[in-house]
C-alpha positions in Angstrom: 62.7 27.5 -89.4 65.6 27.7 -86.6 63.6 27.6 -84.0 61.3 25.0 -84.5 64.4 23.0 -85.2 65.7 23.7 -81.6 62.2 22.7 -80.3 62.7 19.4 -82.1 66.3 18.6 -80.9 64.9 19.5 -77.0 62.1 17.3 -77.5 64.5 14.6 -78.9 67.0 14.9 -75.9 64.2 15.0 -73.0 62.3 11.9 -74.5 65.3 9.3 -74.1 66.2 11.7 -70.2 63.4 8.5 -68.2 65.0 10.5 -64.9 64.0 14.1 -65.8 60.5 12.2 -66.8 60.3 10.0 -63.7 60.9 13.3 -61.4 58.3 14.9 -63.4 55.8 12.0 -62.6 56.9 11.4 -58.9 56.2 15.4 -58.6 52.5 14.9 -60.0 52.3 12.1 -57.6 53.6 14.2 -54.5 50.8 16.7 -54.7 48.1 14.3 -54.9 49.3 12.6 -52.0 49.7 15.8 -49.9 45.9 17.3 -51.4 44.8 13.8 -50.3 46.4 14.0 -46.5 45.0 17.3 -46.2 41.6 16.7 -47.0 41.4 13.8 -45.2 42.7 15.6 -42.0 40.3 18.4 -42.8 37.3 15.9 -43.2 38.7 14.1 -40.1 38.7 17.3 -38.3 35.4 18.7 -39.4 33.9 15.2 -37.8 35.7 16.0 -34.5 34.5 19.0 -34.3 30.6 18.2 -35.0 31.3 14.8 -32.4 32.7 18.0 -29.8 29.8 20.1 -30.7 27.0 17.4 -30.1 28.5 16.5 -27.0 28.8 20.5 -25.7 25.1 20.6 -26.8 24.3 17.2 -24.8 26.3 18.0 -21.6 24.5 21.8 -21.6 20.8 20.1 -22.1 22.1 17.6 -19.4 22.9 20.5 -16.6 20.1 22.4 -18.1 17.2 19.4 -17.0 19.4 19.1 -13.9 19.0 22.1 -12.9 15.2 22.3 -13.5 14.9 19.3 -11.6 12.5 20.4 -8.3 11.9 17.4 -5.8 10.1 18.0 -2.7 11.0 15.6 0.1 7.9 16.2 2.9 9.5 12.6 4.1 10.4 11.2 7.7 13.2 9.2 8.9 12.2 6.7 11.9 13.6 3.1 13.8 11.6 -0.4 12.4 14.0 -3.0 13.8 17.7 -3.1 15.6 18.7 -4.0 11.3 16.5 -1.3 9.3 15.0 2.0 9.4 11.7 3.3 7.2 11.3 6.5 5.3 7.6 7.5 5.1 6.2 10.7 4.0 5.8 11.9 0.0 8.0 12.9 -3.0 6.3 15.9 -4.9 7.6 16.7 -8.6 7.2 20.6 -8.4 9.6 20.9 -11.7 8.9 21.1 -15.7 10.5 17.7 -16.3 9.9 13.9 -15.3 12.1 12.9 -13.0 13.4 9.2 -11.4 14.6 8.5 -7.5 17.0 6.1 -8.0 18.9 5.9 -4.8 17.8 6.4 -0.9 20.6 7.2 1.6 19.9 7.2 5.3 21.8 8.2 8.1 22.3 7.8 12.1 23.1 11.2 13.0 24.1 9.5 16.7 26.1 7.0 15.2 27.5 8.7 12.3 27.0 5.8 9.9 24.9 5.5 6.8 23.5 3.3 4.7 21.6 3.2 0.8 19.0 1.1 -0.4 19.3 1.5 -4.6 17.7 0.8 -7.6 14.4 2.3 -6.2 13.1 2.8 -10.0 10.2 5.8 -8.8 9.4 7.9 -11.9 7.4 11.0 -10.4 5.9 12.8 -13.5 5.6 16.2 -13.6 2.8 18.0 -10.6 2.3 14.2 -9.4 2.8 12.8 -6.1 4.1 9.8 -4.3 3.6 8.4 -1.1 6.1 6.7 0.6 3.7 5.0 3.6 3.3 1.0 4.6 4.1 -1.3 1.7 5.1 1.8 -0.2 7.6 3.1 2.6 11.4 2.9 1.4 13.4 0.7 3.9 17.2 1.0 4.5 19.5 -1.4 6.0 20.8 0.5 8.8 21.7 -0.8 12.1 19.6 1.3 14.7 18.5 1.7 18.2 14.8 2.9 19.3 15.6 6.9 20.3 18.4 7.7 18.0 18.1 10.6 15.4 18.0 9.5 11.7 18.6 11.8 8.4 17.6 11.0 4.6 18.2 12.2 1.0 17.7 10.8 -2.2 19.7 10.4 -5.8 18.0 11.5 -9.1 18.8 9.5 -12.0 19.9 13.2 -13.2 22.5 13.1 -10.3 20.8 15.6 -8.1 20.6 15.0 -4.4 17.7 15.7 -2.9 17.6 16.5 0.6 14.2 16.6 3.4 12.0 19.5 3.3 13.2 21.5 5.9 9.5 21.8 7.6 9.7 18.0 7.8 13.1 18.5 9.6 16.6 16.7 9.3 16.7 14.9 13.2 13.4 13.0 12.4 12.9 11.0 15.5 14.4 12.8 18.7 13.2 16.7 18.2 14.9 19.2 19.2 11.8 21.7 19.3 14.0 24.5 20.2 14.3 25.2 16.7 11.9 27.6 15.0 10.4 25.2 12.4 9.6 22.3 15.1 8.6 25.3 18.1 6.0 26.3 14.9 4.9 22.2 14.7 4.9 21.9 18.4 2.7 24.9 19.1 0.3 24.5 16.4 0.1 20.5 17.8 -0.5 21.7 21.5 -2.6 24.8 20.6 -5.1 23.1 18.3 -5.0 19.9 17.9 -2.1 17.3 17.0 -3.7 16.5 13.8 -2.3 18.9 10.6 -3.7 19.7 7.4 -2.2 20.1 4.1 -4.3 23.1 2.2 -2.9 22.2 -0.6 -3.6 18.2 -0.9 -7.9 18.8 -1.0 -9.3 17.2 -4.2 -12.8 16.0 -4.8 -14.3 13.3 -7.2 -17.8 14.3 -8.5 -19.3 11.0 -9.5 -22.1 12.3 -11.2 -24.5 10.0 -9.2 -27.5 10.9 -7.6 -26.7 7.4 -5.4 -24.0 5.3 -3.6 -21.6 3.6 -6.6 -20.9 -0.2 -6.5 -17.6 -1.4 -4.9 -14.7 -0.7 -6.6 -16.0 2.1 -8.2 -13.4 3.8 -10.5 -12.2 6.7 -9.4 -8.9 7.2 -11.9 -5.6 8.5 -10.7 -5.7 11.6 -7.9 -3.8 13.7 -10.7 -7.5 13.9 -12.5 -9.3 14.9 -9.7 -10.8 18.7 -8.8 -8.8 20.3 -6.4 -11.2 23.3 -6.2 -12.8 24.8 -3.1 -16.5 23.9 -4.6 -19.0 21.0 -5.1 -22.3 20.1 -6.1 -25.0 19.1 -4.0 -26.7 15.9 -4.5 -24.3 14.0 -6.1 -22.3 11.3 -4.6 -18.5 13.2 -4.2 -15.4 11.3 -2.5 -13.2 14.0 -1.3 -9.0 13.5 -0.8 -7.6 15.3 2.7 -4.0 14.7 3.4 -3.5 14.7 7.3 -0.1 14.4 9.4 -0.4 13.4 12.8 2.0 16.0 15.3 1.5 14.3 18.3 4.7 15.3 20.5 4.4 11.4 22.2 4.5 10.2 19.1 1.6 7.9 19.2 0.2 6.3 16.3 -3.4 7.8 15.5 -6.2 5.7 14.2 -9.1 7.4 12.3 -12.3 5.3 11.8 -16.0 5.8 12.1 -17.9 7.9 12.7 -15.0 10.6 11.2 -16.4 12.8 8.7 -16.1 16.1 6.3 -19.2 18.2 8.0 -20.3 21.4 6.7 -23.2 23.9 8.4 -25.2 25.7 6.6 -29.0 27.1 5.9 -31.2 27.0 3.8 -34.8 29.3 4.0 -33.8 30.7 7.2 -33.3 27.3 9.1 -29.9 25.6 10.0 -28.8 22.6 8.4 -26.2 20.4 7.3 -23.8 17.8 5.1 -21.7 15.0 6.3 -19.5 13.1 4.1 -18.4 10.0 6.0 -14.6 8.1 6.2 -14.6 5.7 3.2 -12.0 3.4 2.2 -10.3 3.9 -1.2 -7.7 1.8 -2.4 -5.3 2.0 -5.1 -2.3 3.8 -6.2 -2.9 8.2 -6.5 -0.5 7.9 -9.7 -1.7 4.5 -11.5 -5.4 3.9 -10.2 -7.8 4.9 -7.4 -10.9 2.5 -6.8 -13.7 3.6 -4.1 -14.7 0.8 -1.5 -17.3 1.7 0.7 -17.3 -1.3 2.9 -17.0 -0.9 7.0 -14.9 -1.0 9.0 -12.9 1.9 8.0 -9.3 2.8 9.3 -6.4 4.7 8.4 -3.7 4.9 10.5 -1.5 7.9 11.0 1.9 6.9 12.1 3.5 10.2 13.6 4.8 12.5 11.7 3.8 10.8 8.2 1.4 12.4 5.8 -1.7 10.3 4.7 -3.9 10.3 2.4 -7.9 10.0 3.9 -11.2 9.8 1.8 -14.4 10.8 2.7 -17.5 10.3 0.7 -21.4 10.8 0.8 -24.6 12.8 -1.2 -23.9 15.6 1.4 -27.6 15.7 1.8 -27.8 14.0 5.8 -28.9 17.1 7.3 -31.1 18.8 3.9 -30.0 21.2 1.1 -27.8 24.3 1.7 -28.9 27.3 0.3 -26.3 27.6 -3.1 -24.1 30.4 -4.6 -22.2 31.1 -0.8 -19.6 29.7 1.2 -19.8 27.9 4.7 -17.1 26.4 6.7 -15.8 22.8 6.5 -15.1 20.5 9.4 -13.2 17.5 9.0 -14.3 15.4 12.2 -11.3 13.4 13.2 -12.3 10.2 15.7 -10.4 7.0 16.6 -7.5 5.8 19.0 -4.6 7.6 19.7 -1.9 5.3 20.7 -4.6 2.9 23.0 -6.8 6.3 24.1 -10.1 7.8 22.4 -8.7 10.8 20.8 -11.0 13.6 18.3 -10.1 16.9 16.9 -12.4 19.0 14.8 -9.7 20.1 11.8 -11.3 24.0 10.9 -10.1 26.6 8.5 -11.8 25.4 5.1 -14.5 27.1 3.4 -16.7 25.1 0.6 -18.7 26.5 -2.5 -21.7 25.2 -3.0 -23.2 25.5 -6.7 
């Protein structure tokens, strides 16, 4: 019985002891507080470290659609007024990814002064193409003379800076043709013809008609169209030729009737021919193309600047080809160069015909 009598007079002393109790209780009370503060630092820092993760993961997707970002720049540089200069030429998305021109920065390479026009808003969608040409052309408040050499490069809404195709040339208006790239322009201009052709730009529209369409036929967005060597024969086909005029004066070139696709062929042992004649087509080649066959036809080919030329017809003028084999396409250029007649037969195509 002793020692449960000892166990009573300890219990008996500790009750009436409120500090021993109090320090018992404010003990109790200290290591809640301290398990609270540490998981709420560990909580806190478990949050840190997912907000540091996502934005690791963000900033590595960001340089990772930067770098797949691929503009082409086949674009010119040239004097408008004493207050502006215009860029002209088009903007190829050759990259994966969407991609927005937000800024364009010009410069006077005799001056040394440069100036941006912003807020230019052009979403180029992957494979499509824009053309920068008339009321399309990007302008630039920068003072100028007539004769003075002019750079450009543009800003991605990405951040990239996109500089001019390197064919196309930096020194856009006074050439030095000493160069390798412009000795290449200059002796393909003066050894067959000042007009160039892009290989890579022919597309054709198969209508599907065995006659001429209405005005403003629909003819969808360029992106849609065939951009295969071969056609049909018989039905009504609008075909897409980019042309750049290299003329080393610099003239304007004007291309109207009679200009013409023309191909040669036979057919049971006699010669004959198509012709597919200069249309007009208006529109947009990334938001709408409409065919308008009404005369007169012109496009004009400021020098230097790529354009975009439609020719259209049955390709039945001269009788059927003989299908199944190839013959050579001729684009028949004709118009005014500068106030002169000027024509050059563009060669170097070959067409199927099925």
């Amino acid at each position: 019985m002793l020692p449960h009598s000892k166990l009573r007079k300890a219990r008996r002393r500790l009750i009436p002891n409120s500090k021993g109790f109090s320090s018992i209780v404010g003990a109790v009370f200290a290591v809640l507080i301290m398990v609270s503060l540490i998981a709420a630092v560990f909580v806190w820092s478990l949050s840190q470290n997912t907000l540091y993760n996502n934005t690791v993961r963000q900033v590595n997707q960001a340089d990772s659609d930067r770098s797949n970002e691929k503009i082409v720049a086949n674009v010119t540089t040239m004097f408008v007024d004493p207050y502006s200069v215009s860029i002209n030429g088009t903007l190829q998305n050759e990259g994966p990814l969407s991609a927005q021109i937000i800024t364009a920065w010009a410069q006077n390479l005799d001056q040394n002064t440069s100036a941006r026009t912003s807020s230019l808003g052009i979403t180029l969608k992957s494979g499509t193409v824009t053309t920068l040409s008339g009321p399309t052309a990007i302008i630039v408040p920068l003072a100028s003379t007539t004769g003075e050499d002019y750079t450009c490069w543009f800003i991605t809404g990405r951040g990239n800076i996109i500089h001019v195709n390197p064919l196309f040339g930096e020194a856009t208006v006074n050439i030095n043709y000493s160069y390798p790239e412009y000795s290449t322009i200059s002796n393909v201009s003066m050894g067959i013809g000042i007009i160039g052709y892009d290989f890579k730009a022919f597309f054709h529209f198969d209508t599907n008609r065995s006659s001429i369409p209405s005005n403003n036929y629909n003819l969808g967005i360029l992106a849609d169209w065939s951009n295969t060597f071969a056609v049909t024969q018989g039905q009504y086909t609008i075909f897409h030729v980019t042309l750049t005029n290299y003329d080393p004066s610099k003239a304007t070139m004007q291309i109207t009737l009679p200009s013409a696709i023309y191909v040669i062929g036979s057919h049971s042992g006699t010669v004959k021919y198509n012709t597919w004649r200069v249309v007009n087509v208006t529109g947009d080649i990334t938001t709408g193309l409409r065919l308008n066959p009404l005369n007169p036809v012109q496009y004009d080919l400021p020098w230097q600047t790529p354009v975009d030329v439609y020719f259209a017809g049955l390709g039945l003028d001269g009788g059927s080809i003989d299908s199944g084999a190839v013959y050579p396409l001729n684009i028949l250029v004709y118009g005014k160069l500068g106030t002169d007649d000027y024509g050059q037969n563009v060669p170097f195509v070959t067409l199927l015909f099925k």
